[in-house]
C-alpha positions as CSV (number, residue, x, y, z in Angstrom):
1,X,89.7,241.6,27.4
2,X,91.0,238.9,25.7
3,X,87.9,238.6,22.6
4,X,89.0,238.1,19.4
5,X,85.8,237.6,17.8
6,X,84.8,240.5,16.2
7,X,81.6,240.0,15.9
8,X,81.0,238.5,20.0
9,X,83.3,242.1,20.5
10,X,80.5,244.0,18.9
11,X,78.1,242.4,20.6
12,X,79.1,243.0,24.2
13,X,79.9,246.6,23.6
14,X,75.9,246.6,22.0
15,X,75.2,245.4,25.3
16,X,77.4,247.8,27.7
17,X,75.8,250.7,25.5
18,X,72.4,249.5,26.4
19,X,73.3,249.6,30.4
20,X,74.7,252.7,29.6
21,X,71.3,254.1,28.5
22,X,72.6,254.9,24.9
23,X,69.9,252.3,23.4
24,X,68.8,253.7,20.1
25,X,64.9,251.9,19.7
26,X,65.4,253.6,16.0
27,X,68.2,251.7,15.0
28,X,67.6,248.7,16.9
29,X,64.2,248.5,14.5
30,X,66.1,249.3,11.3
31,X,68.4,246.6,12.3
32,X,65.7,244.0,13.0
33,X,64.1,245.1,9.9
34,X,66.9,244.6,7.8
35,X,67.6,241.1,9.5
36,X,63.5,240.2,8.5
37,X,64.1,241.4,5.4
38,X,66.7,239.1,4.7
39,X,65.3,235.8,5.9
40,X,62.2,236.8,3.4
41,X,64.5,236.8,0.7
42,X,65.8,233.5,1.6
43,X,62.6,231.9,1.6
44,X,61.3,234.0,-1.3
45,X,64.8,232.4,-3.3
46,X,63.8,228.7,-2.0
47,X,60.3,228.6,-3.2
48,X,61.6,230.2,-6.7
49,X,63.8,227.1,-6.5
50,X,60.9,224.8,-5.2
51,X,58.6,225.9,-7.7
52,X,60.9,225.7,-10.7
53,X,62.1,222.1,-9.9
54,X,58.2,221.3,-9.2
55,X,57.8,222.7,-12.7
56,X,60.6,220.1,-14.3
57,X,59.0,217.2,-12.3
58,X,55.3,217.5,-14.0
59,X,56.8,218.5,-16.8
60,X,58.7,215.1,-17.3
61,X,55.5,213.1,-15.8
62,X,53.3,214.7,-18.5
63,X,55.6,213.7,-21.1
64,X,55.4,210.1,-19.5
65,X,51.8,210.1,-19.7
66,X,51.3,211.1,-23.3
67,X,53.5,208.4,-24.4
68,X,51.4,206.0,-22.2
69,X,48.0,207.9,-23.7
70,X,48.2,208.5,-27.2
71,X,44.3,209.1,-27.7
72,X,44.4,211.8,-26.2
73,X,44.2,214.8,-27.9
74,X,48.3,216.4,-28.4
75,X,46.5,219.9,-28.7
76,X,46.1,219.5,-25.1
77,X,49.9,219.8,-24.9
78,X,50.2,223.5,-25.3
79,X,47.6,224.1,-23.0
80,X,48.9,222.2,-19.9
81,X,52.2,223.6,-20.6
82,X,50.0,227.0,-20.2
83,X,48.5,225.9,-17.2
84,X,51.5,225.1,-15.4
85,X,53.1,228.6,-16.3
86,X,50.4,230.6,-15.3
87,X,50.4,228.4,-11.8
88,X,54.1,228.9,-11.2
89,X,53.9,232.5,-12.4
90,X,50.7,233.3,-10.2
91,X,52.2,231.5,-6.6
92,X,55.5,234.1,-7.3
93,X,53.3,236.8,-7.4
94,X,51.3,235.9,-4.3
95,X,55.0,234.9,-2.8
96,X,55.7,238.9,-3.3
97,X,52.6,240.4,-2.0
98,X,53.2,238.2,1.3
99,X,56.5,239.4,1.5
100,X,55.2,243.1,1.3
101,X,52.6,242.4,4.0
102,X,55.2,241.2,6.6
103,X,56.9,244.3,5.9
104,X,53.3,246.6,6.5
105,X,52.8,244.1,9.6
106,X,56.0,245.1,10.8
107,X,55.2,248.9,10.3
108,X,51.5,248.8,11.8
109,X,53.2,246.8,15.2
110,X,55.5,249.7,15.7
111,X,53.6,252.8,14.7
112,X,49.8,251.1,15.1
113,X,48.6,253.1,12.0
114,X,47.8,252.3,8.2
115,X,47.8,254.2,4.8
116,X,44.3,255.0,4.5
117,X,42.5,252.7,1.4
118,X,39.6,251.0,-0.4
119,X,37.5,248.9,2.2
120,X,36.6,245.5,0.8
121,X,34.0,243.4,2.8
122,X,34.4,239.6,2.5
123,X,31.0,237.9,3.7
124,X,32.0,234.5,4.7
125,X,35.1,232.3,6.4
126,X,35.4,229.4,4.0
127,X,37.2,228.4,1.2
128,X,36.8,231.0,-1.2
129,X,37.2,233.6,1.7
130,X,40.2,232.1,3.5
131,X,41.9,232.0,-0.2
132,X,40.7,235.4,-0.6
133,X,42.4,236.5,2.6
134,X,45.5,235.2,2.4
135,X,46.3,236.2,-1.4
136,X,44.6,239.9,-1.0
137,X,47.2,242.9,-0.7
138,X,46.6,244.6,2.3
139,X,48.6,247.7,1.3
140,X,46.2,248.8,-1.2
141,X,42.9,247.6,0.6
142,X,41.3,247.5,3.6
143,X,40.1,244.1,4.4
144,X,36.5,243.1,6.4
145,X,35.5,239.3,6.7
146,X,31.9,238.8,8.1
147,X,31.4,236.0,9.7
148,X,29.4,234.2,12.1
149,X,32.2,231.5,12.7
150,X,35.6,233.1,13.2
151,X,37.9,230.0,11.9
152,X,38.2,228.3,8.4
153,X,37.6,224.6,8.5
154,X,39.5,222.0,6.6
155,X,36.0,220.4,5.8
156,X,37.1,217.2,3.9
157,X,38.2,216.3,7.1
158,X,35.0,216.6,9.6
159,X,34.1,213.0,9.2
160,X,37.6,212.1,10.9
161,X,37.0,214.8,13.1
162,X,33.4,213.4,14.2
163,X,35.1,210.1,15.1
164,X,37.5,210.8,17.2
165,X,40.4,210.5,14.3
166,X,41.6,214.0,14.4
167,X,41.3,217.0,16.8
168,X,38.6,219.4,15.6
169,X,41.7,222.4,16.7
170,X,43.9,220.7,14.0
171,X,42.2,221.5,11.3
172,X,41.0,225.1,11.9
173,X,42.6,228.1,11.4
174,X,41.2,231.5,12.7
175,X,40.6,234.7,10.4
176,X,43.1,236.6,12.5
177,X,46.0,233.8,12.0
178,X,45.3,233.7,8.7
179,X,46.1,237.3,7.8
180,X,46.9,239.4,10.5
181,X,46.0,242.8,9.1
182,X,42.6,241.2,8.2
183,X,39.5,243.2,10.4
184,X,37.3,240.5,11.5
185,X,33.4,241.1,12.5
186,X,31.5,238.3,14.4
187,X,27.7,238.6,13.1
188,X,26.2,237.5,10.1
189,X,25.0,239.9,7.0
190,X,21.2,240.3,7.3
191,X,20.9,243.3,4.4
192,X,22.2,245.0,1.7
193,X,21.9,248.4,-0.1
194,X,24.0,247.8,-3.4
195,X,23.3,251.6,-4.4
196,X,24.9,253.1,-1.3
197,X,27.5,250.2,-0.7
198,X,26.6,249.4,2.8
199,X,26.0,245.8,4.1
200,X,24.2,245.5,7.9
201,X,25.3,242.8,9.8
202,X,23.4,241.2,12.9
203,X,26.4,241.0,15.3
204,X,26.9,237.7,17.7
205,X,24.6,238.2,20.3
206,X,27.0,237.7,24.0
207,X,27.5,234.1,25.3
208,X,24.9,234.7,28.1
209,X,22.3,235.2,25.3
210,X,23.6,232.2,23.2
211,X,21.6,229.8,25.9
212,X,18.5,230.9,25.2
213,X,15.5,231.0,22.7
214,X,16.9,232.4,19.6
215,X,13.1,234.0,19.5
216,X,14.4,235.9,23.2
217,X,17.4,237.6,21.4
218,X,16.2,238.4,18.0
219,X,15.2,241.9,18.8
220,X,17.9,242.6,21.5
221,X,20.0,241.8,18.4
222,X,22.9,244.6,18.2
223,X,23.2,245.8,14.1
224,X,26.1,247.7,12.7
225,X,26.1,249.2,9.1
226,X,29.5,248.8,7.1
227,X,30.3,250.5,4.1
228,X,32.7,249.0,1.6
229,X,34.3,249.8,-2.0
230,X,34.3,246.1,-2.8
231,X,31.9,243.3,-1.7
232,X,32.9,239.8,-1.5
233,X,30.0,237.3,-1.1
234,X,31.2,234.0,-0.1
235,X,28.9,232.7,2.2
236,X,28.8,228.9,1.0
237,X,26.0,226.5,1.7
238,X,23.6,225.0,4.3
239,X,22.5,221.3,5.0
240,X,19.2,221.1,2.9
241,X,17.8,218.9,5.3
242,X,14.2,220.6,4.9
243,X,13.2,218.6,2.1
244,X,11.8,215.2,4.4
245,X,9.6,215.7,7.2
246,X,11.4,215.6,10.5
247,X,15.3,215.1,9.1
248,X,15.7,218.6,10.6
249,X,14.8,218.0,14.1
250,X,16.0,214.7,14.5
251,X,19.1,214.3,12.3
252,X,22.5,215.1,12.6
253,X,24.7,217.8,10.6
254,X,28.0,217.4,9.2
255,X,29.0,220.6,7.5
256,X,31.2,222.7,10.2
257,X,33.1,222.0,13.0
258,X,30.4,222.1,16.0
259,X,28.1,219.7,13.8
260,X,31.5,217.5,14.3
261,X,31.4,218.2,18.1
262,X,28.1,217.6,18.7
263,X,28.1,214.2,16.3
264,X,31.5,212.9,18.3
265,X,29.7,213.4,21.8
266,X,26.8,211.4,20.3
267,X,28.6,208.5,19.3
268,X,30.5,208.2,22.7
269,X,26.9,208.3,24.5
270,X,25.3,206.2,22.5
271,X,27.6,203.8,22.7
272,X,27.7,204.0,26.9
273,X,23.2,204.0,27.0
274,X,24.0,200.9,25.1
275,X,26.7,198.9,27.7
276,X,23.6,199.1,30.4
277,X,21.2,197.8,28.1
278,X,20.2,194.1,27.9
279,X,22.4,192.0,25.8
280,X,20.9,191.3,22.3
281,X,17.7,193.8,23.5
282,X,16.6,195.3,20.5
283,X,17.0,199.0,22.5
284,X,20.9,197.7,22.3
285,X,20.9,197.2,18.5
286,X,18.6,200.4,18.4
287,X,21.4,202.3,19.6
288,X,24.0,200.9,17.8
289,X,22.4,201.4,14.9
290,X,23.7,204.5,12.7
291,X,21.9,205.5,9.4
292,X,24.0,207.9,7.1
293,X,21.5,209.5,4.1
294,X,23.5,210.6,1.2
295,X,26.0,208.8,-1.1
296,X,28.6,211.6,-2.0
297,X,32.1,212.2,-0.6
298,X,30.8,213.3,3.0
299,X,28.4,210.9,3.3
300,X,30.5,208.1,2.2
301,X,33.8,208.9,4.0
302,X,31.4,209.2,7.5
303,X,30.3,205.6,7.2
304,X,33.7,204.3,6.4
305,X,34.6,206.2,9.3
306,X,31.5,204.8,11.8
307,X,32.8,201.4,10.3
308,X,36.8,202.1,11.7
309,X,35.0,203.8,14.9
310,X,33.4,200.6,15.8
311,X,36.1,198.3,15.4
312,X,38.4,200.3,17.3
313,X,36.6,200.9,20.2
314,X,35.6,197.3,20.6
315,X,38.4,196.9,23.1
316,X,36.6,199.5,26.0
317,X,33.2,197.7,25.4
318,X,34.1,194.2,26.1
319,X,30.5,193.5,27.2
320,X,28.9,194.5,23.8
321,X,29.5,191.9,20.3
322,X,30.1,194.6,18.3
323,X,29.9,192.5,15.3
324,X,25.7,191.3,15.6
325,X,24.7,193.9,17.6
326,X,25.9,197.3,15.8
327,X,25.1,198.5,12.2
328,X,26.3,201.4,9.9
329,X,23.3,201.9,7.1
330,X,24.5,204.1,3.9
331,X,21.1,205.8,1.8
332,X,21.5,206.5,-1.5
333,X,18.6,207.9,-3.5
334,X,20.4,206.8,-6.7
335,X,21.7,203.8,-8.2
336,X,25.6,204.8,-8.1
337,X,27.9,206.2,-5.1
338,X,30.0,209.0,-5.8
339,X,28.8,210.5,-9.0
340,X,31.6,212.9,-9.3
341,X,34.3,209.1,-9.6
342,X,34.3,207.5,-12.8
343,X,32.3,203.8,-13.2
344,X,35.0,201.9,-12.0
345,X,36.0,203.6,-9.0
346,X,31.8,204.3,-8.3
347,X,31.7,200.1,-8.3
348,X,35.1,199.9,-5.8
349,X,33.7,202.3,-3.7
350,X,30.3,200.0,-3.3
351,X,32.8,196.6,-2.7
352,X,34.9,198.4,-0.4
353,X,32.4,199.3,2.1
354,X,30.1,196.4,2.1
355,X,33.5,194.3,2.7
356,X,34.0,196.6,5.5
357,X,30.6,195.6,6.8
358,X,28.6,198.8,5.4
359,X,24.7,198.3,4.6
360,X,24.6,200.3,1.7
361,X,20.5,200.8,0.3
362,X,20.4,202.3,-3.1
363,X,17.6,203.5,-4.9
364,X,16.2,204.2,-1.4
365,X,15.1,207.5,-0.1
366,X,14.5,208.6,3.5
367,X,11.0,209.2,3.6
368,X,10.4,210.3,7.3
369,X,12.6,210.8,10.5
370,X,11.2,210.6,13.8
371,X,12.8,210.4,17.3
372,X,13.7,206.8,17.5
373,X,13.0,205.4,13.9
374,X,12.8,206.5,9.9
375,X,11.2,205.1,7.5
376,X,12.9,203.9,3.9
377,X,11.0,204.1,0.6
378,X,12.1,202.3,-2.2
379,X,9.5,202.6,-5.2
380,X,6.5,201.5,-2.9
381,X,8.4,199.4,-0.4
382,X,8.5,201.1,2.9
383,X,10.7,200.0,6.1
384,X,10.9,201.2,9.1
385,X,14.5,201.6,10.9
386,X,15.4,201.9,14.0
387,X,18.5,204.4,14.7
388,X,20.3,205.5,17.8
389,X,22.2,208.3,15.2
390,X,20.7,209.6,12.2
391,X,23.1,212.1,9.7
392,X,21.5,214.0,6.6
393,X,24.3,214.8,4.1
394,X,22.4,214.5,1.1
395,X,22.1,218.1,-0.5
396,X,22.7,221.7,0.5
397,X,20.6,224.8,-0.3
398,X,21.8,228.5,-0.1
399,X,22.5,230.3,2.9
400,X,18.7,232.9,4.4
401,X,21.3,235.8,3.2
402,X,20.8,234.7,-0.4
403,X,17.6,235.1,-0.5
404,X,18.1,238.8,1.0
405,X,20.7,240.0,-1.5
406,X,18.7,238.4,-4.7
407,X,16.0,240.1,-4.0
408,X,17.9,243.7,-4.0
409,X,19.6,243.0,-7.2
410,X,18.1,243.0,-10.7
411,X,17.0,239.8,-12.0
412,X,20.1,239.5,-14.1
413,X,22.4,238.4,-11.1
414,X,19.4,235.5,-10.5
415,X,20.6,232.0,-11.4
416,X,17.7,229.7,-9.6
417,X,18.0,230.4,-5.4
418,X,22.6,231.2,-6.6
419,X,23.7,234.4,-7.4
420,X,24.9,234.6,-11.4
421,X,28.7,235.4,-12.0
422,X,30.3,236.3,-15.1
423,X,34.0,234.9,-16.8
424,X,35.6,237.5,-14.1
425,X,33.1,236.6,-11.2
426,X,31.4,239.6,-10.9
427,X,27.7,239.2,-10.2
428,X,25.7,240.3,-13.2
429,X,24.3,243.5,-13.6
430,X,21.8,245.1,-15.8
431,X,20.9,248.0,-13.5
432,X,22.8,251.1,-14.3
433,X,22.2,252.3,-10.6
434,X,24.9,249.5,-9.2
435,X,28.4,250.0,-10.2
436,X,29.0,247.1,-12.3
437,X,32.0,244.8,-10.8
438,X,31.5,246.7,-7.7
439,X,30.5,242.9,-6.2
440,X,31.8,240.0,-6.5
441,X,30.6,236.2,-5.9
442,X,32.3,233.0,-5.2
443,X,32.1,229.4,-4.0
444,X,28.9,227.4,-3.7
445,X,26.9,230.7,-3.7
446,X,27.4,231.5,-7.0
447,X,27.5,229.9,-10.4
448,X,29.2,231.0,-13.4
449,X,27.1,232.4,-16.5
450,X,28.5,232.2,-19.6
451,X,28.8,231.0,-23.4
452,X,30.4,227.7,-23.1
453,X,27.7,226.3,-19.9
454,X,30.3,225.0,-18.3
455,X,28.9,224.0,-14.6
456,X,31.6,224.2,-12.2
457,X,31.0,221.8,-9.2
458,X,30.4,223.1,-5.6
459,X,33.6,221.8,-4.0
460,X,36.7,223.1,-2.0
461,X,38.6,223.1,-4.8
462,X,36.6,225.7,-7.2
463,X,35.9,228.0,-4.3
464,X,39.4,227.8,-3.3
465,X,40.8,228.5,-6.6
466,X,38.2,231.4,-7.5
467,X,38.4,233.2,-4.0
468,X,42.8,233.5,-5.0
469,X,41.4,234.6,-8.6
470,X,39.2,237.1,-6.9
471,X,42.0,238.1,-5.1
472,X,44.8,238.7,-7.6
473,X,41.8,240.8,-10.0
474,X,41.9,243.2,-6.9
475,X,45.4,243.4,-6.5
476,X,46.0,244.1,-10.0
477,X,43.7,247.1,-9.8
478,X,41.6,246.3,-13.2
479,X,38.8,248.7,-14.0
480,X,35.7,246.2,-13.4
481,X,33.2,248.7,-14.4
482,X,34.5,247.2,-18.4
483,X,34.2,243.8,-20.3
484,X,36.5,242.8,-20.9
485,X,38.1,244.4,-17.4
486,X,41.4,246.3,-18.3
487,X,44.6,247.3,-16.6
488,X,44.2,250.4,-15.3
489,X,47.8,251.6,-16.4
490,X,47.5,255.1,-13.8
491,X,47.5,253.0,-10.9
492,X,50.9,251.9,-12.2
493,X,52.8,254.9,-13.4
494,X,55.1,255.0,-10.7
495,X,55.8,251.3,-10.7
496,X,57.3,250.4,-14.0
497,X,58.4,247.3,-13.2
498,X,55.0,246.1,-11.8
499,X,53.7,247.3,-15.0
500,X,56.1,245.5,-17.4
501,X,55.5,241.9,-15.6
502,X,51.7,242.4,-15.9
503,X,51.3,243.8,-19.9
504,X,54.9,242.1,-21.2
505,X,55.5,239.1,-19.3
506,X,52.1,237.8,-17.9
507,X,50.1,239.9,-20.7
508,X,47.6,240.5,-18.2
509,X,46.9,244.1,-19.4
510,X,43.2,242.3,-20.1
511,X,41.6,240.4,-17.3
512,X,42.3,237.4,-18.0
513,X,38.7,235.1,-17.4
514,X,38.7,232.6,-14.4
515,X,39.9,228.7,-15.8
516,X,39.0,225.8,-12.9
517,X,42.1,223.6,-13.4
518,X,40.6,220.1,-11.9
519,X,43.1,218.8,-9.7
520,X,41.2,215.8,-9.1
521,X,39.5,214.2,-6.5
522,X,39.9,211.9,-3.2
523,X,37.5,209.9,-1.0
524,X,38.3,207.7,2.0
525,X,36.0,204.2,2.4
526,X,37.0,203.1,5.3
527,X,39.7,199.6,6.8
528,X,42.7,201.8,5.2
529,X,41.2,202.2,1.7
530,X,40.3,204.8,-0.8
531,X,39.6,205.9,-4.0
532,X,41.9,209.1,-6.0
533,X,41.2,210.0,-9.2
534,X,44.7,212.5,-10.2
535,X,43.9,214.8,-13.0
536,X,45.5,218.3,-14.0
537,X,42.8,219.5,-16.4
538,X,41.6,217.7,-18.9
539,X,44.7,215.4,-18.8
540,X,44.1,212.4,-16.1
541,X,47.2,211.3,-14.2
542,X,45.8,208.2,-12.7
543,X,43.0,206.6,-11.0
544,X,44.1,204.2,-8.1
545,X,41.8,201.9,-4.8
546,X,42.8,200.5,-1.9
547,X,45.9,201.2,0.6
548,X,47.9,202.9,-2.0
549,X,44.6,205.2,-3.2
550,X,44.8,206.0,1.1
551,X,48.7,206.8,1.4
552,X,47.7,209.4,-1.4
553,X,44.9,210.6,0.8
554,X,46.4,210.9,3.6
555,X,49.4,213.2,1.6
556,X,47.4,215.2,0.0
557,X,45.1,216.0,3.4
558,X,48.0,216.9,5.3
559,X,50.1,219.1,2.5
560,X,46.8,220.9,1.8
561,X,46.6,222.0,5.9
562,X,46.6,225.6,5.5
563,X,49.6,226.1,7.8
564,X,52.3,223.8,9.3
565,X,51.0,224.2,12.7
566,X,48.1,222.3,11.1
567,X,50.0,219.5,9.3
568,X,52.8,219.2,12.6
569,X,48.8,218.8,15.1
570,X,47.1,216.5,12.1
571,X,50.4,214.3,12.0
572,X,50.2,213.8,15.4
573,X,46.5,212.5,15.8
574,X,47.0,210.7,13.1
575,X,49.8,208.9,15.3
576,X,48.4,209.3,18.2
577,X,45.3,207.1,16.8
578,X,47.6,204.8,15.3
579,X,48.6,204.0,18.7
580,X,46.5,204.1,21.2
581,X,43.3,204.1,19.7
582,X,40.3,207.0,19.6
583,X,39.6,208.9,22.3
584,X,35.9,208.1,23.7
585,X,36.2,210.5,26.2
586,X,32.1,212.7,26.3
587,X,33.5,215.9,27.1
C-alpha cells in the first residue's frame, strides 16, 4: 500500500492481473518482442562502435608500417584502404541479417511456421559451410546442410585435441547451434541429377548398424531424394593416405574430431603396454616410438605436441626414462618444413623442434607401413622403424562424392579430380541443359578458374572467407544465370533502402568477384613456441618466433572460436592444463 515506485507498482498489479486470469499471451509476446528488439539494437550500436574504432586502429598501424617499409609499392595504399571498407561494410551487413533472423526465430517459436522459399542444399559441415550458415538469410531461403558429421570442427586445433590439451567438445559447434533455422540431414550425398535439381543422400545408417561390416549395411542403406533451388558443394577433403602401401590400415588420421579421439586413446595405451614392459627392452622404445609423416602445419604442430605430451606426463610414469627410451620422428619428403612460411621462419621451425628433442628426416619418404614397423627411403637408403603410433598427414585427395558429381557435369566444371569455379564461385558450365550459377563450389573441393591463375591455397581461411561470399551473393539476390552476375533490381522494389546501400553506397549493383584477403598464418612447434607470419593482403604486418610468436597463437585460436561458449571451454583447458597437467585418462 505504501509503493512508490512506479514501475515495482506496475509490476505487482501485472502480477494480480495474471492470478486474476486476465493474462493477455498476445501482449505479453509483443512486450517481450519489443524488449528483444531493443537489446539487438544495443549490440547492433556496439559492434558499429567496435568496428569503427577497429577500423581507426589498422588504419594508424598501416600508416606505421609504410613508414617502416618504403619498398613497398604506395599503390597498395588505396587498395588496403579498400579492403578494410568493404570488411567493415560487409560484417554490418551480416550484423543486420542476424538481427532479422532472431526476429524470424522468434516468429517460427511461437507460431511453428515459415514463409514458404527457395531451398538451398549445403553439402558439407566445414568451414566454407559453417560460414555459409551463419551469414545466409533464412527469410528469403530455405536452408539444408548434408552432412555425415553434424558439428563444425575448429580443425587447427585437433593436434591439441589429440594430446590431451583441449577438450574435443570445446571446439565443436553443431549445425543446429550454429543457425537455428538451419534443416540438418545426417547422411552423405551419393548422387546428383543437375537437370532436375535433386541430390540423393545415403542417410546414417542407426547406431546398431554402425558396429558392423560396412559391407552388412550398404544395401539396408535408407536413401532420400532432396530437391533444391541452390546447391552448395562444400564437402572438403580426405587423408590421401592411399598413396604408400599399408599407411591406410596401419596409420593414424588427423583430419576430424574422432581421428582426434581415437589418436588420444592411443597415446594413453601405449604409453600404459609400455610401463609393464622390460626396462630399456626394445618392445619399450617400440612403443614409445611415434612417427609423424608430413611436414606442413598439422603434421608439424602434432609432433610439437607429442614432444609437450611426453614431458608432461613424465610425472605418472615414474618407472619409464622418458628421455632415452621415447622418440617423436617428423617425415618430410622435401627439403624445407612448412612451405607455406617464408625461409626464415621455415629454418626456426627446423631449430625449434630439434631443440625440443624432435627427429626431424628430410628428404625422406615413408615407403611402406606395416603393423609394428615402416620403412624410410631416402634416394636408395632404406631403414626400417619401429613405431608404437604411426600418423599420415602428408596430402589430402577429394571426397568419393567428387568423383560422382564430375562425372554428371560437362567437362568444363573439371579441374584435375576438383570441381572448376569461376570469379563468383559458380562451377563452370558449358551445358545449356544446367542452369548456369544454379551450383556453387567452395573450399578445398573446388579451385578457382580464371585469367590471372591465381591458386588459392586449401586452408580454413579461403574456405571460410568464400563460404560468407557465397553467402552474401545469395542474399543479395543476383541473377547468376549472367557474367557478370547483376542485381536483380525487382527483387528490391519494395525495399528502397536495401536497394540504395547495394547500387549507391556499396556499388554492388554488379557482383562484385571473390578477393582472398590473406590474413596470414600461425603454426605451434612445441616447449611454448611458434611461428606467425601477420599479413593483410599483400601488405605483411610482421613475422615473429618463439614465446611471443605463441601468445599470438594462442589469441588468435581463441578469438577465432566460433562462439563464446567455445572461447569461455577452450580458456579453461587451456588452464586447466596449465595446472594440473593432461588428462591420461583411456576412456
Amino acid at each position: 500500500k505504501n509503493l512508490k515506485n512506479p514501475q515495482k507498482e506496475g509490476y505487482i498489479s501485472r502480477k494480480l492481473s495474471y492470478s486474476n486470469s486476465i493474462f493477455n499471451p498476445k501482449k505479453e509476446t509483443k512486450r517481450l518482442r519489443q524488449l528483444q528488439t531493443h537489446k539487438m539494437m544495443k549490440v547492433f550500436l556496439f559492434c558499429i562502435i567496435t568496428l569503427c574504432k577497429s577500423f581507426v586502429l589498422l588504419q594508424q598501424k598501416t600508416q606505421r608500417i609504410m613508414k617502416q617499409h618504403s619498398t613497398i609499392d604506395k599503390i597498395s595504399i588505396p587498395e588496403v584502404a579498400s579492403d578494410v571498407a568493404n570488411g567493415v561494410l560487409d560484417t554490418m551487413e551480416d550484423a543486420v541479417t542476424h538481427a532479422r533472423r532472431l526476429s524470424v526465430t522468434a516468429q517460427y517459436q511461437e507460431t511453428g511456421m515459415l514463409p514458404e522459399r527457395k531451398t538451398i542444399v549445403v553439402l558439407g559441415s566445414g568451414w566454407g559451410s559453417h560460414a555459409f550458415i551463419k551469414v545466409i538469410d533464412v527469410r528469403k531461403y530455405n536452408c539444408i546442410v548434408v552432412s555425415p558429421i553434424n558439428h563444425f570442427c575448429f580443425t587447427p586445433m585437433l593436434p591439441s585435441a589429440a594430446s590431451g590439451n583441449v577438450e574435443y567438445r570445446s571446439m565443436t559447434e553443431t549445425v543446429r547451434r550454429s543457425n537455428p533455422l538451419v534443416e540438418y540431414v545426417e547422411g552423405s550425398a551419393n548422387d546428383i541429377d543437375p537437370v532436375a535439381k535433386t541430390v540423393t543422400v545415403a542417410l546414417t545408417p542407426p547406431e546398431k548398424y554402425q558396429r558392423r561390416n560396412e559391407e552388412a549395411f550398404e544395401n539396408d542403406q535408407e536413401l532420400q531424394t532432396i530437391s533444391y533451388d541452390q546447391l552448395v558443394v562444400a564437402c572438403g577433403v580426405q587423408v590421401n593416405d592411399k598413396i604408400v602401401p599399408g599407411a591406410s590400415k596401419f596409420c593414424y588420421r588427423l583430419k576430424v574430431v574422432e581421428d582426434a579421439v581415437r589418436l588420444r586413446r592411443a597415446l594413453s595405451s601405449r604409453f600404459e603396454r609400455a610401463a609393464r614392459s622390460p626396462k630399456n627392452s626394445s618392445e619399450r622404445k617400440r612403443l614409445l616410438t611415434f612417427v609423424v609423416a608430413g611436414g606442413g602445419p598439422t603434421g608439424v604442430e602434432l609432433a610439437g605436441e607429442f614432444s609437450d605430451f611426453i614431458k608432461d606426463i613424465g610425472r605418472n610414469f615414474p618407472g619409464i626414462n622418458l628421455d632415452d627410451e621415447a622418440r617423436v620422428i617428423l617425415v618430410h619428403s622435401g627439403s624445407q618444413l612448412l612451405q607455406q612460411f617464408d625461409m626464415p621462419q621455415r629454418e626456426e621451425a627446423l631449430r625449434a623442434l630439434q631443440a625440443q628433442g624432435v627427429e626431424v628426416r628430410l628428404n625422406t619418404r615413408v615407403g611402406e607401413v606395416f603393423e609394428e614397423h615402416l620403412v624410410f627411403q631416402q634416394n636408395e637408403k632404406k631403414e626400417d622403424i619401429p613405431y608404437g603410433i604411426a600418423v599420415w598427414c602428408a596430402g589430402t585427395a577429394p571426397q568419393p562424392f567428387m568423383e560422382t558429381l564430375l562425372d554428371r557435369l560437362p567437362q568444363s566444371a573439371r579441374a584435375g579430380r576438383l570441381v572448376a569455379v569461376d570469379d563468383w564461385l559458380r562451377v563452370r558450365l558449358n551445358d545449356s541443359s544446367i542452369e548456369l550459377g544454379s551450383i556453387m563450389a567452395l573450399g578445398d573441393c573446388s579451385r578457382v578458374i580464371n585469367d590471372d591463375e591465381v591458386f588459392l591455397p586449401q586452408t580454413a581461411q579461403v574456405a571460410s572467407q568464400q563460404g560468407a561470399y557465397a553467402a552474401r551473393f545469395l542474399n543479395r539476390a543476383y541473377d547468376a544465370t549472367l557474367t557478370p552476375p547483376v542485381l536483380n533490381q525487382n527483387a528490391y522494389s519494395s525495399k528502397p533502402l536495401e536497394k540504395a546501400w547495394l547500387n549507391l553506397l556499396r556499388q554492388a549493383s554488379n557482383a562484385p568477384k571473390f578477393n582472398f584477403l590473406n590474413l596470414g598464418i600461425l603454426a605451434y612447434v612445441g616447449g611454448g613456441e611458434a611461428l606467425a607470419e601477420v599479413k593483410f593482403g599483400d601488405l605483411p604486418l610482421g613475422a615473429y618466433a618463439g614465446s611471443a610468436a605463441y601468445l599470438l597463437w594462442k589469441s588468435v585460436y581463441l578469438t577465432k572460436q566460433v562462439a563464446t561458449r567455445n572461447r569461455v571451454l577452450v580458456t579453461f583447458d587451456w588452464l586447466k592444463c596449465a595446472l594440473f597437467g593432461r588428462d591420461i585418462t583411456r576412456l
